[in-house]
C-alpha positions, 0 to 999 in steps of 0.5 A: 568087787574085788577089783575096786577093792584092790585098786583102793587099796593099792592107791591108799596103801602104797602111797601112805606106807611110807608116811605114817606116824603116831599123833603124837599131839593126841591126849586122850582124856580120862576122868578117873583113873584105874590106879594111882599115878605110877602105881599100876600094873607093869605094861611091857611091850614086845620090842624085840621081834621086828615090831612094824611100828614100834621103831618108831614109837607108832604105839606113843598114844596108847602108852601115854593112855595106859599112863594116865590109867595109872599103869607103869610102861616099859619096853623090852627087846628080849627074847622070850626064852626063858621066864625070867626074861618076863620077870618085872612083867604083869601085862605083856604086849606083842604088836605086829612081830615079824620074823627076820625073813619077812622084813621087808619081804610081806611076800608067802611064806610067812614065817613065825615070828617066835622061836617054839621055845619063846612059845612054850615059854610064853604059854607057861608064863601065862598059864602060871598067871601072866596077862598076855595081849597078841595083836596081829594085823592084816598079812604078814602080821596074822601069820608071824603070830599065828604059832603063837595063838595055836599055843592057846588054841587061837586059829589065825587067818593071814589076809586081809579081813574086810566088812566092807569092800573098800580101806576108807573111812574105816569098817565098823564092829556094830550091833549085837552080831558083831559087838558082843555085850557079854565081853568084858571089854564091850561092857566095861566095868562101870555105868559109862563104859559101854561100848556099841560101835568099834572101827577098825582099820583093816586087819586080820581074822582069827577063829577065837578058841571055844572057851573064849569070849569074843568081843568084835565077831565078823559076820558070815559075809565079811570076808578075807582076801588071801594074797600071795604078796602083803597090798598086791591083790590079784583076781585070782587072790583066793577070797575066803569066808569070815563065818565064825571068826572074829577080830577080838577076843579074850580067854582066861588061860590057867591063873593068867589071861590072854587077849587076842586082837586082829587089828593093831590100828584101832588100839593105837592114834596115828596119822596117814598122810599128813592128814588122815587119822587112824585110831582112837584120835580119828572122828569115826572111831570116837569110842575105840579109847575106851574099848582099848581101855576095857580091854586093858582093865580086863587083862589087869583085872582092875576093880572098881571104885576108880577114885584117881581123878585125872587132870583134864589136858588143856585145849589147844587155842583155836587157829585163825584159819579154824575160826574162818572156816568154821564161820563159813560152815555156819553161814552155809547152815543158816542159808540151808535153814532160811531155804537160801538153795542158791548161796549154799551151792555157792558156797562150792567152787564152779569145778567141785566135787561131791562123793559119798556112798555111791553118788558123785557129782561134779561142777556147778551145773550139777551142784546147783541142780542138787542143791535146788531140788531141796526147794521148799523142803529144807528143814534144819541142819546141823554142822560140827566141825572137829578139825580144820588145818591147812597152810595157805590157799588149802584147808581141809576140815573133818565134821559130823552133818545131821541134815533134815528134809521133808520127803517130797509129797509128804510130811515126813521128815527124814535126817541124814547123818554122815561124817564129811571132809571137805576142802577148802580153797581160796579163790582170786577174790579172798573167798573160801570155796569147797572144792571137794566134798566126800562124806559117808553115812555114820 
């Protein structure tokens, strides 16, 4: 398990390291805001501690999400020595600081990112009423913060926490084990802001302090990967059980407040890739934004009624390339539905590839076979499609299926859901054909 764990991750990671960029075209929507337009709480966020990210402005969509939230952003590249350097500050943020030793080198030691000074400092602000938000990503990150959640009584793990064995599409926080209800920020503060399911992007494990709430708790079979260097995963790399820990919490410290959080992805809109999602922008991650903004309305203490409506952001207009694909899509639904087995497995090119949750098949003997044994079950199928891009011959569309079947021999009718990424391309006729299909089951 750990070996196909690593090799995933090594032909993930080590290929899109180098390539990723927030989303800056991602405008979350809010129907009413917490404070009125610039008149909200101070947002500062830490760029002073070699913040991975913040260099190139990784954290854009979460600051442009607090502004129409109505809180006032900034930035700060200070050192936290002293109380007055957080003066003008109601909300702190620290994502991913990196002591200098460790630029460059995400190999043990890893040093802490904070002078002692800058954490008793930081300790007393809160204490005496600041709102602190720590976030620590998967290693070296969870340790160049870990002083600094010792401080608070927060236990963090350098490694990578895992729910599941492999990077992508993304693990989830869900049902009550794991997404606590009782937390501000899985509750919300309103009818609506409920949240059930979180998807993270990796990221760390921390064993919150006992007088915490924690929001997103692992169970006691995740687990986290302890290896000597940040992405070279080894089988000797120790593997250590993730029993009471979790990846999101919040305490309330003196008169202030202080969140903890294991993973920067889930918090931020970024693309991997030039085509990969991660965050709140992604299709599997559709509830993250308004986690995120629970979790900052707790940390400002917002109160209701929110009463500052928002101006919708306007759609972009749909490309001739979408319109084209999505009509493919619904042209191979309505086959599905009319029991037409054979065009929809033509819809696959004769060399395609089918992957999903264990099974793959590959080519138009086995497409075909696949296909044909829904014969005289099929019932209906939905197929939404979020997004379609692409230049030339390729296209790649992301989109959620719901299909139903009878059970053979039965009346049964069973429905599967899966989100799907297919891609397109062009044959020498004009046809769109799919020549890769890789889905997993929501």
């Amino acid at each position: 398990m750990l070996k196909y764990f690593t090799f995933f991750l090594l032909l993930t990671t080590a290929s899109i390291s180098a390539q990723q960029y927030p989303d800056t075209l991602y405008t979350p929507f809010i129907a009413q805001a917490a404070y009125p337009h610039g008149e909200g709480p101070r947002v500062t966020f830490d760029k002073g501690h070699n913040n991975f990210g913040a260099d190139v402005n990784g954290y854009a969509a979460l600051e442009k999400l607090l502004e129409r939230d109505g809180y006032r952003v900034s930035t700060s590249t200070h050192n936290f020595g002293t109380l007055k350097s957080l003066e003008g500050t109601d909300v702190l943020v620290i994502i991913n600081a990196l002591n200098q030793e460790n630029v460059g080198t995400w190999a043990r030691p890893i040093y802490s990112a904070f002078t002692d000074k800058e954490i008793s400092t930081l300790e007393q602000w809160v204490k005496r009423g600041g709102m602190l938000l720590m976030v620590g990503d998967h290693m070296p990150f969870g340790g160049a913060v870990k002083a600094l959640g010792a401080a608070f009584g927060c236990e963090w793990v350098d490694g990578f926490g895992r729910i599941q064995p492999y990077f992508w599409p993304p693990s989830h926080f869900e049902g009550p084990e794991m997404v606590n209800a009782q937390s501000p920020v899985i509750s919300g503060l309103q009818e609506g802001e409920q949240v059930s399911r979180v998807a993270t992007f990796t990221g760390s494990a921390f064993k919150a302090p006992p007088e915490a709430i924690v929001a997103l708790a692992f169970r006691p079979e995740n687990t986290s990967v302890q290896p000597d260097t940040a992405w070279r995963f080894k089988e000797h790399s120790p593997v250590i059980s993730l029993e009471g820990h979790a990846q999101g919490a919040t305490l309330d410290y003196g008169k202030g407040r202080v969140a903890f959080w294991g993973e920067a992805g889930m918090l931020a809109a970024q693309i991997f890739r030039q085509d990969w999602k991660a965050g709140f922008n992604s299709v599997y991650a559709p509830e993250n934004a308004q986690m995120v903004r629970n979790l900052f309305h707790w940390l400002s203490g917002a109160k209701l009624p929110f009463t500052t409506p928002v101006k919708q952001p306007k759609a972009p207009a749909k490309t001739a390339l979408a319109t084209e694909i999505e009509a493919r899509l619904q042209a191979m639904q309505r086959a599905y539905e009319g029991g037409d087995l054979l065009t929809v497995s033509y819809f696959y090119d004769e060399d395609a590839v089918v992957t999903g949750d264990g099974f793959q098949i590959k080519g138009r003997e086995a497409i075909d076979k696949y296909w044909f044994s829904f014969q005289g079950l099929t019932e209906s199928w939905q197929l939404d499609s979020d997004l379609v891009y692409g230049t030339g011959d390729l296209a790649y569309q992301l989109g959620k299926s719901s299909i139903s079947y009878r059970n053979p021999g039965s009346d049964k009718v069973v429905t599967d859901v899966t989100r799907f990424t297919l891609v397109w391309r062009k044959n020498f006729a004009g046809n769109w054909k799919i020549v890769s299909d890789q889905y997993a089951k929501e």
